[in-house]
C-alpha positions in Angstrom: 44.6 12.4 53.0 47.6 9.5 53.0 44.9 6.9 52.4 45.9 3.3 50.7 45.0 4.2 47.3 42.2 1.6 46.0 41.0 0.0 42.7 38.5 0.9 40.5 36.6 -1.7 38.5 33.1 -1.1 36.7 30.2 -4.0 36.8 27.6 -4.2 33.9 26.8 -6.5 30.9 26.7 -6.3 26.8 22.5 -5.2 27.1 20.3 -2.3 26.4 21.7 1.1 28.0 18.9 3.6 29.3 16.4 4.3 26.5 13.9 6.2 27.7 14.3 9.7 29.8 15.8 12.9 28.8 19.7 11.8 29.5 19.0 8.3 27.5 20.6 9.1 24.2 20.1 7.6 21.1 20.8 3.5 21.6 18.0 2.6 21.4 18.7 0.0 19.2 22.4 0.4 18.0 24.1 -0.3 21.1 24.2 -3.6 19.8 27.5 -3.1 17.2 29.2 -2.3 20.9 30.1 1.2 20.5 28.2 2.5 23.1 30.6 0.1 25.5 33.8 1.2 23.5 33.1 4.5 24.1 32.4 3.6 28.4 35.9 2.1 27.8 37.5 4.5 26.9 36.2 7.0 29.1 36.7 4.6 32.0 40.8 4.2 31.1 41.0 8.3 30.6 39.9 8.0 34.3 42.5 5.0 35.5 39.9 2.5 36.1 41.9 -1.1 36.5 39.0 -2.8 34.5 35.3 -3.1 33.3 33.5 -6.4 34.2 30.7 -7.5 32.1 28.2 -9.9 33.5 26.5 -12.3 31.5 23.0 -15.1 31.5 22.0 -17.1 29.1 18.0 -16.4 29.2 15.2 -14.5 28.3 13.6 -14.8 31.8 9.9 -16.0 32.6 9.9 -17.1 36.7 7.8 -13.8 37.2 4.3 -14.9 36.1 5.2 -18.0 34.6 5.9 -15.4 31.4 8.4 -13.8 29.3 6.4 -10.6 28.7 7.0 -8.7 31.6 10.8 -8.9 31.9 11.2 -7.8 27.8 8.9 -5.0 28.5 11.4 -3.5 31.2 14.6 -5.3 28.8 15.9 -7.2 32.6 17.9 -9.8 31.2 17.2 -9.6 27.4 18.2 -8.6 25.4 21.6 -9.3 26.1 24.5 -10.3 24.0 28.2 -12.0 24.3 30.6 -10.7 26.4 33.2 -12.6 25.3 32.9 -10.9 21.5 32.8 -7.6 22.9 36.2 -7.8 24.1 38.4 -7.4 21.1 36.0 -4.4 19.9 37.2 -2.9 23.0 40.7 -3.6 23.1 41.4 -2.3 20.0 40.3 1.4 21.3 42.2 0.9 24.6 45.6 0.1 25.8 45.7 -0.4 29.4 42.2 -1.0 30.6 41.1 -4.5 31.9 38.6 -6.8 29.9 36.9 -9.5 32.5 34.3 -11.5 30.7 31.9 -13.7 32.5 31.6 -17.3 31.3 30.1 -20.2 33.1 31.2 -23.5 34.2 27.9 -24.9 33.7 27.4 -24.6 29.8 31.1 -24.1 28.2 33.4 -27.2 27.5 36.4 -26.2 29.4 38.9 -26.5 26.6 36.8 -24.1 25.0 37.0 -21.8 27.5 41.0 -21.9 28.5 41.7 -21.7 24.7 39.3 -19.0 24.2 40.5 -17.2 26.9 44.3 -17.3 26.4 43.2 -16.3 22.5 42.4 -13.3 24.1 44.6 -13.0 26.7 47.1 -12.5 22.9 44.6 -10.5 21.6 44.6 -7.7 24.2 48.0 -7.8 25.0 47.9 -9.3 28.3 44.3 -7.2 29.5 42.2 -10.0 29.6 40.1 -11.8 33.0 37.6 -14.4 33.6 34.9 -13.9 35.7 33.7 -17.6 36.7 30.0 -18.2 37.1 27.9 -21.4 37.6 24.8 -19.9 36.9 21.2 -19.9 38.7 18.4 -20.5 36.6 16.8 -24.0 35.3 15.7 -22.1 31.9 19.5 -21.4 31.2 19.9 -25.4 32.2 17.0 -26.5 29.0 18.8 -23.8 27.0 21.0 -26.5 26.7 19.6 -29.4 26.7 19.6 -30.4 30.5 15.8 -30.5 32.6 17.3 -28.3 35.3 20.5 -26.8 36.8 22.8 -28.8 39.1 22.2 -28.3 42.6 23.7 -25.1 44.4 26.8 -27.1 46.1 27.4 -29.6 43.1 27.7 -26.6 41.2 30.5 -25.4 43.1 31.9 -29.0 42.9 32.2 -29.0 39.1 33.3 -25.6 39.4 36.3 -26.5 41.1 36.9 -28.9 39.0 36.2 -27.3 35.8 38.7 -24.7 37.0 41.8 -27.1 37.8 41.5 -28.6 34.4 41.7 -25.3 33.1 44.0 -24.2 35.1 46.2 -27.6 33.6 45.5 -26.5 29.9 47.1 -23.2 30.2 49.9 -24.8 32.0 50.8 -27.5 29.6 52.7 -25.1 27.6 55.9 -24.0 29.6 56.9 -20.0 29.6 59.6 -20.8 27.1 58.2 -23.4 24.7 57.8 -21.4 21.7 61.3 -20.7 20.4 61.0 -19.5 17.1 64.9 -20.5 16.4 65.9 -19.5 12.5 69.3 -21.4 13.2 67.4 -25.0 14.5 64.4 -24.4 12.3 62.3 -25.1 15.2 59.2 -22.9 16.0 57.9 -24.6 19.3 60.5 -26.8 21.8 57.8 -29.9 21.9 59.5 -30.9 25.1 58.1 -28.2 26.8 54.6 -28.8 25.9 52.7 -31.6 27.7 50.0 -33.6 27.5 48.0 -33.2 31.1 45.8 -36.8 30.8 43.3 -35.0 33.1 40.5 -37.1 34.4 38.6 -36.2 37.0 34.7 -36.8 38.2 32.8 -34.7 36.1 35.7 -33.8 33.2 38.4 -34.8 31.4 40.6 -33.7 28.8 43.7 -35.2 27.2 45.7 -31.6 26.0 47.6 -29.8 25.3 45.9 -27.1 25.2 46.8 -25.9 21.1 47.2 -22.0 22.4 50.7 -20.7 24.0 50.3 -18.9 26.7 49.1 -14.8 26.8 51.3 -12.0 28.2 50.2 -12.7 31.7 51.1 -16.4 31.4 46.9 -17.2 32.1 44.2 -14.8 32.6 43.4 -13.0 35.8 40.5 -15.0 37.4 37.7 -13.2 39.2 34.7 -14.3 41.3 31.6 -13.6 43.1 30.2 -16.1 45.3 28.8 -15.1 48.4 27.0 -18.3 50.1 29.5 -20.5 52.5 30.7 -22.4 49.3 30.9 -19.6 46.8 33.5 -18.2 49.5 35.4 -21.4 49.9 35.7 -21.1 46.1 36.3 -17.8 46.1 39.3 -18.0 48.5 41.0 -20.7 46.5 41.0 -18.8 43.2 40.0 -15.6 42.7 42.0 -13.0 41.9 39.5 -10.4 42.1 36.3 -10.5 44.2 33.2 -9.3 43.2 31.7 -8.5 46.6 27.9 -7.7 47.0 27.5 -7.2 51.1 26.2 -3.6 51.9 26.9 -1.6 54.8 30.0 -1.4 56.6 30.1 -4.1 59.5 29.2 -6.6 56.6 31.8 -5.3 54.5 34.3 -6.0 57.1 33.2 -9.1 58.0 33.4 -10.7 54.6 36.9 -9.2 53.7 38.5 -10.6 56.7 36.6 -13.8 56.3 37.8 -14.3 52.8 41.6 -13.0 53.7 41.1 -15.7 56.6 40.1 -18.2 54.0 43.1 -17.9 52.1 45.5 -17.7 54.5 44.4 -21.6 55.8 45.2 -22.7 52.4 48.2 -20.6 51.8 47.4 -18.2 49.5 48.6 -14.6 50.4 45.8 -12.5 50.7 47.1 -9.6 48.9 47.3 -11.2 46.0 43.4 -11.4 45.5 41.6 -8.2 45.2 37.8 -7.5 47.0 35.9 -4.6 45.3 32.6 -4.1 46.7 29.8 -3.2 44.7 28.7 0.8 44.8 25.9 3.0 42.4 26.6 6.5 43.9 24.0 9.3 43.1 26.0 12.3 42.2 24.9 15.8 41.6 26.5 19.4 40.9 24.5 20.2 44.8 23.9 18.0 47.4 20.4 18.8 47.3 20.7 17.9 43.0 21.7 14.4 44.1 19.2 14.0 46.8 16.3 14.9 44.5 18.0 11.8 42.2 18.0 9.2 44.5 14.1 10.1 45.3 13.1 9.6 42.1 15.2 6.5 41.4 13.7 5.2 45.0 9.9 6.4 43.8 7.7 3.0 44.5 5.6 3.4 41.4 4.4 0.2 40.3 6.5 -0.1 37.2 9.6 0.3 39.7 8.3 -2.5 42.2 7.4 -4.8 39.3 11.1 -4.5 38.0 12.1 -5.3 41.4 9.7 -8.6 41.7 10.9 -9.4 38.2 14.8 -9.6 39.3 14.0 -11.1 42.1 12.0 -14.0 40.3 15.0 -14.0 38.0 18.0 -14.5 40.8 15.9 -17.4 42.7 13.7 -18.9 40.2 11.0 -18.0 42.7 8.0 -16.9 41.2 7.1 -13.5 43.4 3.8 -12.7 41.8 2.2 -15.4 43.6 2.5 -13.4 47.0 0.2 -10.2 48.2 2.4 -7.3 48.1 1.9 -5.3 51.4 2.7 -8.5 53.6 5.9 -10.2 54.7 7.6 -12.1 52.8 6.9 -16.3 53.5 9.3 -17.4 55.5 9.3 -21.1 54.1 11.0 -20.0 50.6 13.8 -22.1 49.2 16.0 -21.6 46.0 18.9 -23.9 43.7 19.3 -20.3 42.6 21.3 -17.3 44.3 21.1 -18.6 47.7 22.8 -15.2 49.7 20.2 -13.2 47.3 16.9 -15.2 48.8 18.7 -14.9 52.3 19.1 -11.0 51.9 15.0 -10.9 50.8 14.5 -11.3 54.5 16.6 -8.2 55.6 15.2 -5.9 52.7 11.9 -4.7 54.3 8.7 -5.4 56.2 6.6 -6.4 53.2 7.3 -7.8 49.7 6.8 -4.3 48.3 9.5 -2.9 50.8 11.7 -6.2 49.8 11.1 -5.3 45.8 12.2 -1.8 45.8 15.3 -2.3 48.1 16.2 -5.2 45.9 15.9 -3.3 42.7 18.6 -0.3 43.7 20.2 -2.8 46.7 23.7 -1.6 45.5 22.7 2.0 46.2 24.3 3.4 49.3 22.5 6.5 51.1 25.9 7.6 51.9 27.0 7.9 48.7 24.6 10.4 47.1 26.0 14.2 46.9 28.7 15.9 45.1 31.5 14.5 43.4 33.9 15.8 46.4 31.1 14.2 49.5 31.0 11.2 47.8 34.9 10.6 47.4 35.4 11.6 51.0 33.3 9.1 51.7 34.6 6.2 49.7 37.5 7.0 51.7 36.2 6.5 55.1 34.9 3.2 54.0 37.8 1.6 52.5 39.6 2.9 56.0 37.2 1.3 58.1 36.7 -2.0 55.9 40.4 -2.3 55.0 39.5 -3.2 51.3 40.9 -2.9 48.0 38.4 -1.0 46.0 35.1 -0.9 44.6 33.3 -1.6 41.1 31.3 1.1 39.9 27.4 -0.2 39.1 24.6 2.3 37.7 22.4 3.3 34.9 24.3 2.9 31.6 23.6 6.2 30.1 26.1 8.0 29.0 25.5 11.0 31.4 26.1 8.4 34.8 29.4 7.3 33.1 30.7 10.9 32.4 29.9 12.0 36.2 31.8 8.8 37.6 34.7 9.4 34.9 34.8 13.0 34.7 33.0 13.9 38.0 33.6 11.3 40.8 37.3 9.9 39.8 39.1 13.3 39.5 37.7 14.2 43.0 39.3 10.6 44.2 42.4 11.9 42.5 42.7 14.7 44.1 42.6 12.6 47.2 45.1 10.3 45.9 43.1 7.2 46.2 42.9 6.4 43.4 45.8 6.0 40.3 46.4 9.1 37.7 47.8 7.1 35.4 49.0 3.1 34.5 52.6 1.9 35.5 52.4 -1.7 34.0 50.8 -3.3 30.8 49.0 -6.2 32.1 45.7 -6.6 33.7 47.4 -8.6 36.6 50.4 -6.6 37.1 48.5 -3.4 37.7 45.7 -5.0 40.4 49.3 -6.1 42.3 50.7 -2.4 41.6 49.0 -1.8 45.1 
């Protein structure tokens, strides 16, 4: 007890919840109109989460076997629809819950983006966040219309660039620019909207943007990049981390290497958030949640195909190709998720090892038990790591949601490590409440 409290985030995507099993409901198909995720909303804001992140691709993915037909038998990847329009369904059930939607700097026009984005930062009332991607897979590239994706670093490059110029558009309008005077007649102060005349390397943009800004002024940015240069980029922007490193020593490391980061440049570290990634296994018993996580870790050869599948997906690396009780070759190289292909090597001693630790990598030993074991536990490792949180990852059914909502947050609670209840309106304001 007398813990730093910690944030609560959840990480999924707009795609098919479980379908199949005797806790999979019945969305099969109609998950699609979005009401399975404005009902996870809500549930997740009865329990104080700060926000749900949904993660997006633009594919239907065919590295594995040089074919489609595997990944849409096991849906990994498609289908999967917009983010972006899910939002506003979801707002209008909540009011205090965060909406991050992912959106990439590879394929969107950047005004486009910063004036869809401050639309919604008005829409929700100040809720909204973009989580910036450059994607990883040359099928996403010839989705439109390019032969392949930009390599890893020059990815990051226009990144940063793409992001200033954003970061311009929402400024061109000043705090105070719309006046709406009766007496004057005058609606908007033009003098206090400007045009930016970006022009940079690989974009440029007259402005102003045509949008005022949101309740939070711009939206709350987040991130997730873990190679050298997703971290530099990380450390100059993000407002939330998405942080993938497992175990505690590697935890640690990339927290204070990131807080590091941002003090060289001058950024306070506090005001950037790092939530790592956790699934936790509950059960009413200990021994309930043990007999779980066997049967989620069972390496039947549907489970180690799903695994090779997401792997192909991530690196673009078809994994068929190699014998599956032998190591991993050691030669492999990717323009895809870089720190994913490094982490391959750590995973196990052969490729069906590396396949089955990839497919449930976010899945903590430690974490599997009862509601109570497992929030003692977050506990001890936000103590040891010093972090700010963690974002919630697991099977969408609606069983998993209700024993994190109902099950796993009231023990945190309890604890006090977690909020009972929202003391601001905004997104932003309540990731700085602590």
């Amino acid at each position: 007890m007398g813990s730093k409290p910690f944030h609560l985030g959840w990480f999924t995507n707009y795609a098919t919840p479980v379908w199949q099993g005797p806790w999979s409901g019945n969305e099969t198909t109609s998950w699609m109109d979005g009401e399975f995720y404005v009902d996870m909303a809500k549930s997740m804001e009865r329990a104080g989460f700060d926000f749900i992140m949904l993660e997006d691709s633009e594919i239907v993915p065919d590295a594995y076997g040089e074919s489609m037909v595997k990944a849409l038998k096991y849906n990994m990847s498609a289908p999967k629809l917009d983010p972006v329009l899910l939002l506003p369904a979801i707002a209008r059930e909540t009011d205090k819950l965060g909406l991050v939607a992912t959106m990439t700097t590879s394929f969107y026009p950047p005004f486009i983006l910063a004036r869809s984005m401050q639309t919604l930062d008005h829409m929700t009332h100040g809720r909204v966040g973009w989580n910036i991607v450059t994607s990883s897979e040359d099928r996403a590239a010839q989705n439109f219309g390019l032969d392949k994706l930009y390599e890893h670093d020059e990815r990051y490059e226009r990144a940063e660039e793409f992001t200033d110029l954003v970061g311009e558009l929402w400024n061109s309008w000043k705090p105070d620019a719309l006046v709406a005077d009766y007496e004057t007649g005058t609606y908007t102060d033009g003098d206090k909207v400007e045009v930016i005349d970006f022009k940079g390397t690989y974009y440029s943009s007259r402005g102003p943007l045509n949008v005022p800004p949101g309740p939070q002024g711009r939206p709350v940015i987040c991130q997730a990049g873990s190679s050298e240069r997703g971290r530099e980029f990380a450390a100059k922007y993000a407002e939330i981390i998405l942080a993938v490193p497992t175990g505690l020593e590697r935890q640690k490391q990339f927290r204070d290497d990131i807080r590091a980061r941002m003090e060289r440049i001058g950024r306070d570290p506090d005001s950037c958030k790092i939530l790592f990634i956790a699934e936790p296994v509950l059960g009413s018993t200990q021994a309930e949640a043990e007999a779980v996580w066997e049967k989620m870790n069972e390496p039947t050869d549907a489970n180690v195909e799903r695994g090779l599948i997401g792997m192909s997906t991530v690196t673009d690396i078809d994994f068929s190709k190699f014998p599956l009780d032998e190591p991993l070759p050691k030669d492999l190289t990717t323009n895809g998720h870089q720190s994913s292909l490094k982490n391959f090597y750590t995973y196990g001693e052969t490729l069906r090892d590396v396949a089955m630790t990839w497919l449930y990598h976010y899945a903590d030993k430690s974490l599997v038990g009862t509601p109570d074991k497992v929030a003692e536990r977050m506990e001890e490792m936000m103590d040891y790591v010093g972090g700010d949180g963690f974002l919630m990852h697991g099977p969408m059914s609606r069983r998993y949601i209700s024993e994190v909502c109902d099950g796993l947050v009231p023990a945190l609670q309890r604890r006090g490590l977690t909020r009972t209840s929202y003391t601001h309106d905004t997104l932003r304001e309540n990731l700085l409440a602590f």
